[in-house]
C-alpha positions in Angstrom: 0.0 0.0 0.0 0.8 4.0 -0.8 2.8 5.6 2.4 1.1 8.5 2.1 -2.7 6.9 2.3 -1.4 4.3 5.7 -0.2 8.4 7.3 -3.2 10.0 6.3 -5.3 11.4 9.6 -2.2 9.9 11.9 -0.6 13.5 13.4 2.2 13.8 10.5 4.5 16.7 11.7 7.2 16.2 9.0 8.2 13.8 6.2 11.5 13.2 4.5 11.6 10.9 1.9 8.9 9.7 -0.8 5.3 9.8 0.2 4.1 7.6 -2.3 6.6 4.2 -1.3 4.9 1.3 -1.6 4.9 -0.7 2.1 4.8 -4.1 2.5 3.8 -4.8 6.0 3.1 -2.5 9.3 4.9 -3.3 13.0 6.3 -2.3 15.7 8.6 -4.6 17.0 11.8 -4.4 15.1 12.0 -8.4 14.9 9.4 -8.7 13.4 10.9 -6.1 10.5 10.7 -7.7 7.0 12.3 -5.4 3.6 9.7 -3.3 2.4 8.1 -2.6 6.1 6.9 0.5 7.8 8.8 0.2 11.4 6.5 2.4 13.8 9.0 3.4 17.1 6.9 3.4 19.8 8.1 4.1 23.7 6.8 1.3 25.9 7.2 0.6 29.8 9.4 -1.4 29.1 11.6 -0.5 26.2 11.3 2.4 23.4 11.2 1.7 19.7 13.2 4.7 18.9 16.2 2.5 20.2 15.3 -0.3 17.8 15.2 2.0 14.4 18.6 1.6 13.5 18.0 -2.3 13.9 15.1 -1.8 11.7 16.5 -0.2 8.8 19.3 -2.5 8.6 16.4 -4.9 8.7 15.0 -3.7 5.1 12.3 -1.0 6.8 10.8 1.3 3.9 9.6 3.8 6.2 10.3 4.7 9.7 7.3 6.4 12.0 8.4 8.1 15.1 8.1 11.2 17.6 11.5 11.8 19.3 13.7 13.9 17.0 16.5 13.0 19.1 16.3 9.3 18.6 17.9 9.7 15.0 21.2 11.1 15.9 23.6 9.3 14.9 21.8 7.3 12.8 22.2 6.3 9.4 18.8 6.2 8.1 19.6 4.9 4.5 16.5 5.8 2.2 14.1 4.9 4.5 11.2 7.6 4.7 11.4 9.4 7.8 8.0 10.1 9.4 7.7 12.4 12.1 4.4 11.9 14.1 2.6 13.6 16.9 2.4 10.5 19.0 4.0 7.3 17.9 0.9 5.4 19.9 -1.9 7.2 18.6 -0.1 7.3 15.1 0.2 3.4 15.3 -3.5 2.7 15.7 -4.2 5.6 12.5 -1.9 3.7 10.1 -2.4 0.3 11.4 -6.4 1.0 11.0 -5.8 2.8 7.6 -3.0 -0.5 6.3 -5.7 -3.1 6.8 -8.3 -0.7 4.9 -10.0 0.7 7.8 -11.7 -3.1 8.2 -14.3 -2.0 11.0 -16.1 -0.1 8.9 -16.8 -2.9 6.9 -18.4 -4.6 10.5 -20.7 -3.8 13.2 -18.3 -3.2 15.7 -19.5 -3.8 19.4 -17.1 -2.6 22.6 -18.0 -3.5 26.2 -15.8 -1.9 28.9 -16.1 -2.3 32.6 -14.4 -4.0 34.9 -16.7 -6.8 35.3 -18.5 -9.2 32.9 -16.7 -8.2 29.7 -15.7 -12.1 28.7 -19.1 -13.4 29.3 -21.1 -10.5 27.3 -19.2 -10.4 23.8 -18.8 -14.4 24.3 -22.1 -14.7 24.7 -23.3 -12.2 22.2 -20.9 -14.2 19.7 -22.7 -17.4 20.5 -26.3 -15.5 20.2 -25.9 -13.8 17.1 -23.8 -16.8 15.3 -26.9 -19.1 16.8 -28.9 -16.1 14.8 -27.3 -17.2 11.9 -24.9 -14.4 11.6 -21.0 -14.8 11.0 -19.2 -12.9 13.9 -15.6 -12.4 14.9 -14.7 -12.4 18.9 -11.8 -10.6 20.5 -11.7 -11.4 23.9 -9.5 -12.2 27.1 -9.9 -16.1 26.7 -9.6 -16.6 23.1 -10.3 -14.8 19.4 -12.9 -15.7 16.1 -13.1 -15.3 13.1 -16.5 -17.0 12.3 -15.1 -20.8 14.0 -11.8 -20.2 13.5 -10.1 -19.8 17.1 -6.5 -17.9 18.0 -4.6 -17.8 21.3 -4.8 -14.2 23.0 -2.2 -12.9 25.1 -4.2 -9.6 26.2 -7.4 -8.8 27.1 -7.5 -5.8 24.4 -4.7 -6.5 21.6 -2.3 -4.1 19.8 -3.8 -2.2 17.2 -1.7 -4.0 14.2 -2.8 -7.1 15.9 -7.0 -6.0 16.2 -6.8 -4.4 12.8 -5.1 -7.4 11.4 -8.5 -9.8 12.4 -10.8 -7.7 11.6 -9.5 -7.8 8.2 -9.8 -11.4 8.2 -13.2 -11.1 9.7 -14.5 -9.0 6.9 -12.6 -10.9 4.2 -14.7 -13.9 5.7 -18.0 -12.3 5.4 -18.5 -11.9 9.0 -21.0 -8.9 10.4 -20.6 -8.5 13.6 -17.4 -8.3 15.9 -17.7 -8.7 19.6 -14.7 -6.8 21.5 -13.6 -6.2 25.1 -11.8 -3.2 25.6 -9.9 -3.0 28.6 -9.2 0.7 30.6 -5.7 0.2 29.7 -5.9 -0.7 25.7 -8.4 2.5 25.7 -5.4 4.7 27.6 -2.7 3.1 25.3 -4.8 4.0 22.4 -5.2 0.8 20.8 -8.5 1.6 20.0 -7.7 4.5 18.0 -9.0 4.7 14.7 -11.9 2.0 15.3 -15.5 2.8 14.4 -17.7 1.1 16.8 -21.5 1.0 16.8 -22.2 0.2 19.9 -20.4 0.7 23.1 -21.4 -1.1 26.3 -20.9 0.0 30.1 -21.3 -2.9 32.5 -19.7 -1.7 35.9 -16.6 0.2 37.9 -15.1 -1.3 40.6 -11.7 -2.0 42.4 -9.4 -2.6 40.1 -5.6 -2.0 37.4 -4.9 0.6 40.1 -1.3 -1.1 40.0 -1.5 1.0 36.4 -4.1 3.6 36.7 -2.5 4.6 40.6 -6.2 6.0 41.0 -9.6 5.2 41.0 -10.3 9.0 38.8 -7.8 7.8 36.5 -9.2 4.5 36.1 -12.7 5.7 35.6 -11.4 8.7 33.5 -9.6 5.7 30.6 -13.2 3.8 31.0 -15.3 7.0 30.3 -12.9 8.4 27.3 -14.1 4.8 25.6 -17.1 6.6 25.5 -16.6 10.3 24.9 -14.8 9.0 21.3 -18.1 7.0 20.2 -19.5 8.7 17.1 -23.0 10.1 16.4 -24.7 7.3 14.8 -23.8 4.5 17.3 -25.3 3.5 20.8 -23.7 4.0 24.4 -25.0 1.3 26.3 -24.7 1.9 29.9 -25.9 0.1 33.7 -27.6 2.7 35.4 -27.6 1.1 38.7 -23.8 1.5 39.2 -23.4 5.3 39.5 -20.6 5.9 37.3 -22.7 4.9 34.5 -23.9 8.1 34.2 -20.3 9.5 33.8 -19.3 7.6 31.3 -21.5 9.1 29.0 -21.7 12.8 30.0 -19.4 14.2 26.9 -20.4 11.0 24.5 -21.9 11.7 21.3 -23.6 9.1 20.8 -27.5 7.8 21.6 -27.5 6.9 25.1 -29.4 3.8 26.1 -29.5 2.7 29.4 -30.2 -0.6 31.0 -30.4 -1.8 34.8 -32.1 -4.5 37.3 -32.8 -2.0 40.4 -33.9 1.4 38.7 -35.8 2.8 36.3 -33.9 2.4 32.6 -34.9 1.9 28.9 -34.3 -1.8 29.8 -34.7 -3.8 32.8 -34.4 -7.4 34.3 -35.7 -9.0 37.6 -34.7 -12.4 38.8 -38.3 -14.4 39.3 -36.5 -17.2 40.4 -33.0 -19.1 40.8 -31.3 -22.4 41.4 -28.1 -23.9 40.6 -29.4 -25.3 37.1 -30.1 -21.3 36.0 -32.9 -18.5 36.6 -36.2 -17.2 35.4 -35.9 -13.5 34.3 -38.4 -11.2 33.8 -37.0 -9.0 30.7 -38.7 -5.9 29.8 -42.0 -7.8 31.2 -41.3 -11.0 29.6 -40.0 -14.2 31.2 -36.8 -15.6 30.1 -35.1 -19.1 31.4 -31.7 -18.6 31.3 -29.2 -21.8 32.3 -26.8 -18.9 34.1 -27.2 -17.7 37.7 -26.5 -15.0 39.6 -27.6 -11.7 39.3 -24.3 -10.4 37.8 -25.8 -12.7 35.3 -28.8 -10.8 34.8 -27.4 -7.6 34.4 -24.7 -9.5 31.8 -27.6 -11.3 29.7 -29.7 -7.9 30.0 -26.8 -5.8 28.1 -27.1 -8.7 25.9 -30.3 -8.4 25.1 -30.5 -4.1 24.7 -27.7 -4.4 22.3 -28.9 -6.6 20.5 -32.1 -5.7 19.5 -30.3 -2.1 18.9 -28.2 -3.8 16.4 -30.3 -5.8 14.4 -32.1 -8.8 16.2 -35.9 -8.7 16.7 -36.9 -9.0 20.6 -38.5 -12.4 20.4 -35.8 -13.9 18.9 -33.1 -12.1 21.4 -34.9 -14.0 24.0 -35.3 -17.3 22.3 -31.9 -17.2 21.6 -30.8 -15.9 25.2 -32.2 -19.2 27.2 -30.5 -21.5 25.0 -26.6 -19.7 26.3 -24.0 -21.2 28.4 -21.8 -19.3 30.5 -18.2 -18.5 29.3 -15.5 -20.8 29.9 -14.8 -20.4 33.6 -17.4 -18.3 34.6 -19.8 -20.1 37.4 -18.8 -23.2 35.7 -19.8 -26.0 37.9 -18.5 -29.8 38.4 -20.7 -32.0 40.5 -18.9 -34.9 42.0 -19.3 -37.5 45.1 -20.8 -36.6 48.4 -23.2 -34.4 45.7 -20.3 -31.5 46.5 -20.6 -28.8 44.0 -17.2 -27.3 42.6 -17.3 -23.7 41.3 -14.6 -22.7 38.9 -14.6 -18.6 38.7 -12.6 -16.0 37.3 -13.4 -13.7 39.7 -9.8 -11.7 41.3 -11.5 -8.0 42.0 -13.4 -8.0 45.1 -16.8 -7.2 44.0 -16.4 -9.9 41.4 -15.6 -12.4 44.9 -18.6 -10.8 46.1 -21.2 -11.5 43.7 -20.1 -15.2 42.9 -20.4 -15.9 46.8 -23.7 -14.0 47.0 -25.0 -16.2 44.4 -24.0 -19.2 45.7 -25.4 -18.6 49.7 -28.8 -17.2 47.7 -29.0 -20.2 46.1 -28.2 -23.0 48.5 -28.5 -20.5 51.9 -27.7 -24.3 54.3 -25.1 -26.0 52.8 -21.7 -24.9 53.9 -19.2 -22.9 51.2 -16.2 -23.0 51.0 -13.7 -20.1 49.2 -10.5 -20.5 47.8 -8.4 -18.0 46.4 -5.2 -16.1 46.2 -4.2 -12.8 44.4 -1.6 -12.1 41.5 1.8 -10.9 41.8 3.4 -7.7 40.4 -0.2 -6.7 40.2 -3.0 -3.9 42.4 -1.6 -4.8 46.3 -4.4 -2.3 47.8 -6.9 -4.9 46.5 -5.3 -8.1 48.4 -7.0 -7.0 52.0 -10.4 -6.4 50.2 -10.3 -9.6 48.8 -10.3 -11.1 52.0 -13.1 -9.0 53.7 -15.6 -10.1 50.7 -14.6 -13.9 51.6 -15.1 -13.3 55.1 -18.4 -11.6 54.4 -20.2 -14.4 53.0 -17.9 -17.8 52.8 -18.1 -20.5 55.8 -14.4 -21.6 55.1 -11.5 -19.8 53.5 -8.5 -20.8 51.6 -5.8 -18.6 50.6 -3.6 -20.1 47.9 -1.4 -18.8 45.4 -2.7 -17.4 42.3 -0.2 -16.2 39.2 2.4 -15.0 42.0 5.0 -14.0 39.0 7.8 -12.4 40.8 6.4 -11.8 44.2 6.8 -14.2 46.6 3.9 -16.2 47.3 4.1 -16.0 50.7 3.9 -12.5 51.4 1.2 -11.7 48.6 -0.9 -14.2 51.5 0.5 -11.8 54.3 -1.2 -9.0 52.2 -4.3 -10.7 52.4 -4.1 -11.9 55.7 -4.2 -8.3 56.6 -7.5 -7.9 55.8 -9.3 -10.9 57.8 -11.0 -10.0 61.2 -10.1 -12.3 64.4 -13.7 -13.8 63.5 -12.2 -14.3 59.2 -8.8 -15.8 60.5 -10.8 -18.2 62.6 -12.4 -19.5 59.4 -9.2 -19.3 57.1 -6.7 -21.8 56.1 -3.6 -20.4 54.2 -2.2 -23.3 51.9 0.5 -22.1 49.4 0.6 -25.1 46.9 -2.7 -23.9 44.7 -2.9 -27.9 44.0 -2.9 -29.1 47.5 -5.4 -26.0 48.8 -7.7 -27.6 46.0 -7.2 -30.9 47.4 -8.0 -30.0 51.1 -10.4 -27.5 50.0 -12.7 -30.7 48.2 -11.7 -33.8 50.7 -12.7 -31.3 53.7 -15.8 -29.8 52.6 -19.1 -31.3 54.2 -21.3 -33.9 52.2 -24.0 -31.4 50.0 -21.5 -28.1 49.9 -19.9 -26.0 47.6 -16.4 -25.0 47.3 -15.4 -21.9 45.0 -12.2 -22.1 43.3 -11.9 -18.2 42.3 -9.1 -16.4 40.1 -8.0 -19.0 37.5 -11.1 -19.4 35.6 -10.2 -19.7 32.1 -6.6 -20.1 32.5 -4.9 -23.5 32.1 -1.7 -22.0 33.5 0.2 -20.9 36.8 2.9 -18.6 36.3 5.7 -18.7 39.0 8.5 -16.4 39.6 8.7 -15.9 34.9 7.5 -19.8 34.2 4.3 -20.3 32.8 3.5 -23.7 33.9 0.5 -25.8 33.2 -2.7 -25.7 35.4 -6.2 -26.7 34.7 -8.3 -26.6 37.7 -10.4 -29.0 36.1 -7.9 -31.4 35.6 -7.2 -31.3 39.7 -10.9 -31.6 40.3 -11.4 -34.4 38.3 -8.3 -36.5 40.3 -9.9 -35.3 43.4 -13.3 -36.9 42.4 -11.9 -39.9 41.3 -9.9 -40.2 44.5 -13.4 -39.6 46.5 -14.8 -41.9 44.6 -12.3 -45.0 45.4 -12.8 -44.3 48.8 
């Protein structure tokens, strides 16, 4: 493609060389530079591209993109174009959008930000509107679609080259819809930039990313910017009963459309009733079975619903199509075994996430004991750690704090962390088991005959990383050994 149509709109400041160079590929990782390549130098947390341009030329790079002057000096640029941008971020998401052929115009693009219920409501508006008969691309925290077609994800909102990249492939394929979660962090790092969504969907603010954010403001400020860059003709689709909602959409442009399960909204939900094989919802007046639970649920399958009829399916149908959904992979997923003990794999690792999974659990089976285990990440939010603790005391009968992904930190004192926040009346309830393997095991041969025992954190993941080794670790693997081992007994 041209040079100058992949600059056009990015914040060009200066170019030296010939606009009209044909480019081969975009990136901006200079190992990844092929001949014929534009080499975007971006500064990172960890290292800065404008280090890696000399590296790149010699690599073949066509053009060079960048926004320190000084970073040249000394350099011998060959004939590459020299591109002087603005903002290397915000330049990267321009020219990675306009490379591919600005692809999400050629979609209905729908965004869901929050910190809460992302995965489950672009999963499970994937699986409603591909159930519709609709082909549909995913980009989500547990994996990526193009129609069927599944990739590995390494971040819950990808790099621009890497999101531009699939939706080109999704519109090449013939999909319509693309289902996205977009993280408070890919919105600050501009990854976004340059997308044209049609929807964009508020589900909740709560404790958490203050390890990146430092503050809740700033947090909520990278949520709320998701939605002050909507354009006219799309929808922001936002939870009224959590009070930022209405913040998010104070300097939005777009039609504001406003769900929620306690208050007055546009669209509302009530749960009629609820067991452990799903719940009877009342949706804008109409009942609704629904094989989830919980009423985090709820306010997840009524986001569903608003956006979807906004976007093209007819009400009936949304609600047909809604009790026929299972939950995402490791959300409330459930393993019965001997003793008719219920095992509860969760993602949940914020505190209000911990919260509502036990809520939903002692609402739904209010005498039989439940047991929580769970530990925290490393090199992540500390402040959260003594929280997490307080909403297991709150509402679990046992507690188990494990390890979780402890990275770098030492396992040991990320559980001092959360000891920190049990009363004398929590620690009397609370075991502290290090080996995430062995808490599982004590955790299931301990509980009484009829409980439930919440394995919260993992989720999804099949992995444990320790110290900077990713090691395999499939909760459901574990459980299944226990329940064997139960069973020989």
């Amino acid at each position: 493609m041209n040079l100058g149509r992949i600059i056009k709109g990015s914040g060009v400041e200066n170019v030296r060389g010939d606009r009209n160079r044909e480019i081969a590929a975009i990136c901006s990782d200079s190992r990844k530079v092929s001949p014929g390549a534009l080499f975007v130098a971006v500064k990172g947390f960890g290292t800065d591209g404008h280090a890696f341009i000399a590296k790149a030329v010699e690599a073949g790079a066509a053009a060079v993109a960048y926004d320190n002057e000084d970073a040249l000096q000394g350099i011998d640029t060959k004939d590459a174009v020299l591109v002087k941008v603005g903002s290397s971020r915000h330049a990267l998401a321009i020219m990675a959008a306009n490379f591919y052929d600005n692809p999400s115009r050629k979609l209905t693009l729908v965004g869901i930000t929050g910190t809460n219920g992302k995965t489950t409501t672009v999963t499970l508006l994937y699986n409603l509107f591909m159930g519709l008969g609709y082909n549909c691309g995913l980009l989500s925290t547990i994996a990526n679609y193009v129609g069927r077609r599944r990739s590995e994800t390494a971040n819950t909102t990808a790099d621009p080259i890497t999101i531009n990249s699939l939706l080109a492939e999704m519109a090449a394929a013939g999909c319509e819809y693309c289902f996205m979660e977009v993280s408070s962090i890919g919105v600050e790092q501009e990854r976004v930039a340059g997308l044209e969504f049609k929807a964009g969907i508020f589900s909740n603010l709560t404790h958490d990313h203050l390890d990146y954010h430092k503050t809740f403001a700033e947090y909520l400020r990278c949520k709320k910017l998701f939605f002050d860059n909507l354009p006219e003709d799309s929808f922001a689709i936002i939870n009224t009963d959590d009070r930022n909602g209405s913040v998010m959409v104070q300097n939005t442009k777009a039609k504001v459309v406003t769900y929620a399960c306690r208050n007055a909204a546009d669209h509302t939900c009530r749960i009629m009733e609820e067991s452990f094989e799903g719940m009877l919802l009342k949706i804008d007046g109409k009942e609704c079975w629904t094989r989830l639970i919980g009423q985090h649920n709820a306010y997840n399958l009524l986001a569903i619903y608003t956006t979807a009829i906004l976007i093209g399916a007819k009400e009936d149908e949304a609600l047909v199509a809604l009790s026929s959904l299972e939950s995402a992979p490791g959300r409330l997923e459930t393993i019965r075994g001997p003793r008719s003990l219920a095992v509860i794999i969760d993602y949940a690792h914020t505190p209000d996430a911990l919260t509502n999974v036990l809520r939903t659990l002692k609402d739904i089976a209010p005498k039989e004991q439940l047991t929580c285990l769970f530990g925290c990440g490393g090199d992540r939010d500390r402040t959260k750690r003594p929280e997490m603790a307080r909403a297991a005391e709150e509402y679990a009968d046992r507690i188990i704090v494990t390890s979780d992904n402890s990275r770098t930190e030492r396992t040991e004192d990320i559980m001092e962390d959360i000891r920190k926040g049990f009363s004398r009346k929590g620690m009397s309830k609370a075991l502290f088991i290090s080996d995430r393997k062995e808490a599982i095991r004590t955790a299931m041969m301990t509980a009484a005959d009829g409980g439930a025992v919440l394995l919260a954190g993992k989720g999804h993941e099949d992995y444990q990383i320790i110290g900077n080794e990713k090691r395999h670790f499939d909760e459901r693997e574990i459980v299944g050994e226990v329940f064997r081992t139960m069973e020989n007994r």
